[in-house]
C-alpha positions as CSV (number, residue, x, y, z in Angstrom):
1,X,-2.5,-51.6,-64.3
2,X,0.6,-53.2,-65.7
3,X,4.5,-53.2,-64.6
4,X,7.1,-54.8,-66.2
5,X,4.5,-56.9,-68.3
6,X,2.8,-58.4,-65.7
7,X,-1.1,-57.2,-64.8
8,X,-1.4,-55.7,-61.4
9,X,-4.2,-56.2,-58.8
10,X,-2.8,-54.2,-56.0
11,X,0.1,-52.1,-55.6
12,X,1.2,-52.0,-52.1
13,X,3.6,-48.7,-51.1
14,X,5.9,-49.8,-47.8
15,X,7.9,-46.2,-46.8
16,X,10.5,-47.7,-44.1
17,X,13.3,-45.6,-42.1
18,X,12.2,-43.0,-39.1
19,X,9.2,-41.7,-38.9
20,X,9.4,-38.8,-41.1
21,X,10.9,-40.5,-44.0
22,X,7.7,-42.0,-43.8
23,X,5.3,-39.5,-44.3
24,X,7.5,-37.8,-46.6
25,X,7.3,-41.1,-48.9
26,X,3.2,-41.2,-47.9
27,X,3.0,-37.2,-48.7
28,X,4.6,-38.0,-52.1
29,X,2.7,-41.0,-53.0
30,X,-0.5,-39.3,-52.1
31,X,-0.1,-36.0,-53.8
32,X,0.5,-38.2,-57.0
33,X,-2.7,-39.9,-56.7
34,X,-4.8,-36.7,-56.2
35,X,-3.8,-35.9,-59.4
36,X,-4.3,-39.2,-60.8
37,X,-7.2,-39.9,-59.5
38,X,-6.1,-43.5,-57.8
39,X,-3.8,-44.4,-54.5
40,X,-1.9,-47.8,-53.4
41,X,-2.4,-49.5,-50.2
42,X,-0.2,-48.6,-47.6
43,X,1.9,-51.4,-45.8
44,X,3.6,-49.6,-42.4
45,X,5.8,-52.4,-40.9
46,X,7.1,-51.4,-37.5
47,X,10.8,-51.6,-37.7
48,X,13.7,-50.5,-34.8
49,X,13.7,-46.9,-36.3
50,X,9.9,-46.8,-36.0
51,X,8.7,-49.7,-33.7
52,X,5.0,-48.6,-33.8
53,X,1.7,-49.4,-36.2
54,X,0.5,-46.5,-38.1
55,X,-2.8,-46.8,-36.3
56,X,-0.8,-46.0,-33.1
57,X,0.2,-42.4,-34.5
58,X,-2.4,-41.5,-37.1
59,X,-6.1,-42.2,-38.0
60,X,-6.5,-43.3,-41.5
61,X,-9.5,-41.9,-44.1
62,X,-9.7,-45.1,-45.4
63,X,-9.9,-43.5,-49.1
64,X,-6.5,-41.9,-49.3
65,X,-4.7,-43.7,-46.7
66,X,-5.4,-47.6,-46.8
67,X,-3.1,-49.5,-44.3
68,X,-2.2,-53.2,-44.6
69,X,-1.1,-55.7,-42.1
70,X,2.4,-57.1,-43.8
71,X,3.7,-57.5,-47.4
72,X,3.9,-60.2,-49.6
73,X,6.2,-63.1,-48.3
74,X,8.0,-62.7,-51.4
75,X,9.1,-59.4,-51.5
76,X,10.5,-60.9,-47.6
77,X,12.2,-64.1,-49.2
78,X,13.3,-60.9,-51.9
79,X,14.9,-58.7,-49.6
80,X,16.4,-61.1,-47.1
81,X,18.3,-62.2,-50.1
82,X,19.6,-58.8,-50.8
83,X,20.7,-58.7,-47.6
84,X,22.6,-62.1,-47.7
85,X,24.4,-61.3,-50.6
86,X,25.4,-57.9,-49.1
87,X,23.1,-56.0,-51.9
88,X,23.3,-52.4,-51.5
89,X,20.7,-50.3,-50.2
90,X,18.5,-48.0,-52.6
91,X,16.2,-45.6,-51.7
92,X,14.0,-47.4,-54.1
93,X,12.9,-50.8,-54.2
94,X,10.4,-52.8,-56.9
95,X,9.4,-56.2,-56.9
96,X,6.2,-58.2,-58.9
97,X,5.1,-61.2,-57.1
98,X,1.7,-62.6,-58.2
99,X,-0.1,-59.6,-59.2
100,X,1.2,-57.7,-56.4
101,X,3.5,-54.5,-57.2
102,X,5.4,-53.7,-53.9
103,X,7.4,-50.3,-54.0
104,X,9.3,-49.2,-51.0
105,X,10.8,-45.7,-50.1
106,X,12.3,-43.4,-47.7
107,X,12.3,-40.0,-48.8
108,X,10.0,-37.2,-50.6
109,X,12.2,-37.6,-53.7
110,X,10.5,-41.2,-54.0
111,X,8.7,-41.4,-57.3
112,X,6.1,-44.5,-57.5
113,X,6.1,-46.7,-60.6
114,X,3.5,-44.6,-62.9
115,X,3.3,-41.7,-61.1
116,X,2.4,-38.2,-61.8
117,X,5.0,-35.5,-61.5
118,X,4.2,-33.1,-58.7
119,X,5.6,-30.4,-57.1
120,X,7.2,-29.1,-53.4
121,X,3.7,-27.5,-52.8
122,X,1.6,-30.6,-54.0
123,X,3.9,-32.9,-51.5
124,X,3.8,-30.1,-48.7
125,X,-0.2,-30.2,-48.9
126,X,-0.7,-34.0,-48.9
127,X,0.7,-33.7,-45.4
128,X,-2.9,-33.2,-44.7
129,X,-3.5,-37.0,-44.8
130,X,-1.4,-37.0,-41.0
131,X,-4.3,-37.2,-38.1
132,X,-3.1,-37.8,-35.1
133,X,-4.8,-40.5,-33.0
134,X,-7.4,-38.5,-30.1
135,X,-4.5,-39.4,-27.5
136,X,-2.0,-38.0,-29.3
137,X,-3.8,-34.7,-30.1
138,X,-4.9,-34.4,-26.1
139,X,-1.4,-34.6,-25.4
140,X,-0.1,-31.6,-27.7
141,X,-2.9,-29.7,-26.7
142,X,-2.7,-30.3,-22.7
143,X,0.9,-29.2,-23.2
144,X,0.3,-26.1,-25.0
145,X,-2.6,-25.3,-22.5
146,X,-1.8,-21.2,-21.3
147,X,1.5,-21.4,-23.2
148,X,3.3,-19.7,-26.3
149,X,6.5,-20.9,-27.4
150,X,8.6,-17.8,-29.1
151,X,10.9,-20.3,-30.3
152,X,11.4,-24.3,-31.1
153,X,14.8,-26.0,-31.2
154,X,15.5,-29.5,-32.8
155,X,18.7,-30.7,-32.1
156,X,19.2,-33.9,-33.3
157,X,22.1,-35.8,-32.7
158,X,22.5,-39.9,-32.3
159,X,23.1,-41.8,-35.4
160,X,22.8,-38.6,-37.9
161,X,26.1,-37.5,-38.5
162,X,25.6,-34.6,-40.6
163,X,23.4,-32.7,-38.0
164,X,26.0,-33.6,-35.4
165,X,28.7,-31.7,-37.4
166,X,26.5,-29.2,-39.2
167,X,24.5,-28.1,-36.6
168,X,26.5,-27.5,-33.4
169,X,25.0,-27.0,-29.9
170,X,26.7,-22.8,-29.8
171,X,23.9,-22.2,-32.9
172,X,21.0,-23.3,-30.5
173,X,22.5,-21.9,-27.4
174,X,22.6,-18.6,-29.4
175,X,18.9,-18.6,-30.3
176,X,18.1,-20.2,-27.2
177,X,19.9,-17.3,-25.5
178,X,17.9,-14.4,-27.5
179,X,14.7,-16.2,-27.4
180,X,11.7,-13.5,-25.8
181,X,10.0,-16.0,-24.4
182,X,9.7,-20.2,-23.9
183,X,11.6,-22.0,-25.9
184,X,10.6,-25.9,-27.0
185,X,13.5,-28.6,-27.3
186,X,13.0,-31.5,-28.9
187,X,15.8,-33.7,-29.1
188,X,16.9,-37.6,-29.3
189,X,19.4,-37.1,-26.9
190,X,18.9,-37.1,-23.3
191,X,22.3,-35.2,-22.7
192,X,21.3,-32.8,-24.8
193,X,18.2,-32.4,-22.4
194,X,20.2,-32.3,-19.5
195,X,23.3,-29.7,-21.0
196,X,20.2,-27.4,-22.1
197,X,18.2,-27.6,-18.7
198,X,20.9,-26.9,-17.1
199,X,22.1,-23.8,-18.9
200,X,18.4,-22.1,-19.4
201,X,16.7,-23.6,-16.5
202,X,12.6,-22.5,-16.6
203,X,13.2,-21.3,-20.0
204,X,13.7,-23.9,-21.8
205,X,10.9,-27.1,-21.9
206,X,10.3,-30.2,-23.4
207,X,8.3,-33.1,-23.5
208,X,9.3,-36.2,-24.4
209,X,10.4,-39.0,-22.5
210,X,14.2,-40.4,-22.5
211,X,13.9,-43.9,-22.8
212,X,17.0,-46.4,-22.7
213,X,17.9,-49.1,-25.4
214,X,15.6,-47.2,-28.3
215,X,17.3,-46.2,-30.9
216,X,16.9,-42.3,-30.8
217,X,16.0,-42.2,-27.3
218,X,12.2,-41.5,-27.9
219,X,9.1,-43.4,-28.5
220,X,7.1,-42.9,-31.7
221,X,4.2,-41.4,-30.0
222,X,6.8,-39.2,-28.4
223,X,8.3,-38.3,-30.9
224,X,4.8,-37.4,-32.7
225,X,4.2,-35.2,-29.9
226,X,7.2,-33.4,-30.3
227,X,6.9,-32.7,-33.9
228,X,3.5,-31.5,-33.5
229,X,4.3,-29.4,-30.6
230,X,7.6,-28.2,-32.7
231,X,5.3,-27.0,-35.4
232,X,3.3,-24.9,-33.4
233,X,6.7,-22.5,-32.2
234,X,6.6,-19.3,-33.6
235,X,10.2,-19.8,-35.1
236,X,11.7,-23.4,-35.7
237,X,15.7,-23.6,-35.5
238,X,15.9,-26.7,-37.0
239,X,19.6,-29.2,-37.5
240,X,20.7,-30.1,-40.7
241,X,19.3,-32.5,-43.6
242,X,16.7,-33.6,-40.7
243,X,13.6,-34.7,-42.1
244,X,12.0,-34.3,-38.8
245,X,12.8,-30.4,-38.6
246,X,11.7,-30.1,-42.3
247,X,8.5,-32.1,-41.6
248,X,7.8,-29.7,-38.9
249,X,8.3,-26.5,-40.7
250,X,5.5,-28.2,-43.6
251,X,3.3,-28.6,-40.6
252,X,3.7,-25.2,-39.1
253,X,2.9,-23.4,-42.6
254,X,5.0,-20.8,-41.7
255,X,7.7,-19.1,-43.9
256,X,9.6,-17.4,-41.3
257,X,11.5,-20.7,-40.0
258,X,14.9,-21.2,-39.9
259,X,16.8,-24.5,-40.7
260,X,20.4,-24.4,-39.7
261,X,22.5,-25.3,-42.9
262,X,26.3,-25.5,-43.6
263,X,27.6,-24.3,-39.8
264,X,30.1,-24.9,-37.7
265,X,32.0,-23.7,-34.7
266,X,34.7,-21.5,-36.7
């Protein structure tokens, strides 16, 4: 393979941001090489808005999903650079260093140097690649264990300012409120926890753990489990431009979801 005139050994894809900006860019990546016949390596580097390994979440196939430890040391020398210079931030990033094609990405809308076009339903299916680890897949299912969840709630709220004014707490309260039986919260914001606890009491149940000093409030395997747990709700009611309630409503497979849009309190 060549890229800007240079031959290519390896072509290393490194999605960065949360965790389902991730597999959105891994999604995309893969559904183009299903139809192409041929998929990068995979280079997961654990960050502050995803501080974990892939291999602590998911189990790779080894043929579709290939994970690396680190990236070339120029592409680091490349993008510490950026940053000194105060370059700004693209969803897309390329860089060639000895043979090496690095591409990095954050969203489904990423499109990998040589890629095939493919569609919603192509990305939405390559979501199959996502196994969770045995531990994380005892947890869902221990939680689930006797239970139905008539509804599922993600209210996210932290450092994503459009859900916070898009998606306000009386749209949730509402469906929390007409909900005919338990309703799931999933949330990275332990007052949010508390303010809904305390207005639905036994109705309303979640599992993941508030932790201090994280960024969203939740570890990664957490916030796996919630996503997984989200996605088997019978209805989502999820917050604005959130990759994490879109993720879950791919997961779910259902059509009957409902992804609160342009809202507000008026």
């Amino acid at each position: 393979m060549n890229y800007a005139g240079q031959k290519l050994d390896l072509v290393v894809v490194a999605p960065y941001a949360g965790l389902c900006n991730r597999m959105r860019v891994m999604a995309r990546v893969v559904a183009a090489g299903r139809k192409i016949g041929s998929f990068p390596q995979f280079s997961w580097l654990s960050h502050r808005a995803c501080p974990c390994e892939f291999e602590d979440l998911f189990v790779p196939d080894g043929r579709e999903v290939v994970t690396q430890s680190g990236i070339p040391p120029g592409f680091v020398a490349y993008q510490m650079e950026r940053r000194r210079v105060g370059a700004k931030v693209k969803a897309e990033i390329y860089f060639v260093s000895e043979g090496v094609l690095v591409m990095t990405g954050r969203s489904s809308r990423f499109s990998p140097a040589g890629g095939h076009d493919v569609s919603v339903e192509d990305i939405e299916q390559a979501f199959d690649i996502f196994r969770p680890t045995k531990e994380i897949s005892a947890e869902v299912d221990s939680f689930m264990a006797g239970r139905r969840f008539s509804t599922g709630l993600h209210i996210r709220r932290t450092d994503h300012k459009p859900a916070r004014e898009n998606s306000p707490d009386s749209v949730f309260e509402e469906a929390a409120s007409r909900a005919d039986g338990l309703v799931f919260l999933a949330t990275d914001n332990p007052d949010t926890q508390r303010k809904f606890k305390a207005k639905f009491g036994g109705k309303i149940l979640f599992y993941s753990e508030m932790v201090g000093g994280l960024m969203r409030n939740t570890t990664m395997q957490s916030a796996l489990v919630d996503l997984l747990l989200l996605s088997r709700c019978d209805v989502i009611i999820g917050s604005y431009r959130s990759s994490f309630s879109h993720s879950a409503q791919i997961l779910s497979r259902l059509r009957k979801h409902k992804v609160v849009s342009e809202v507000s309190e008026g």
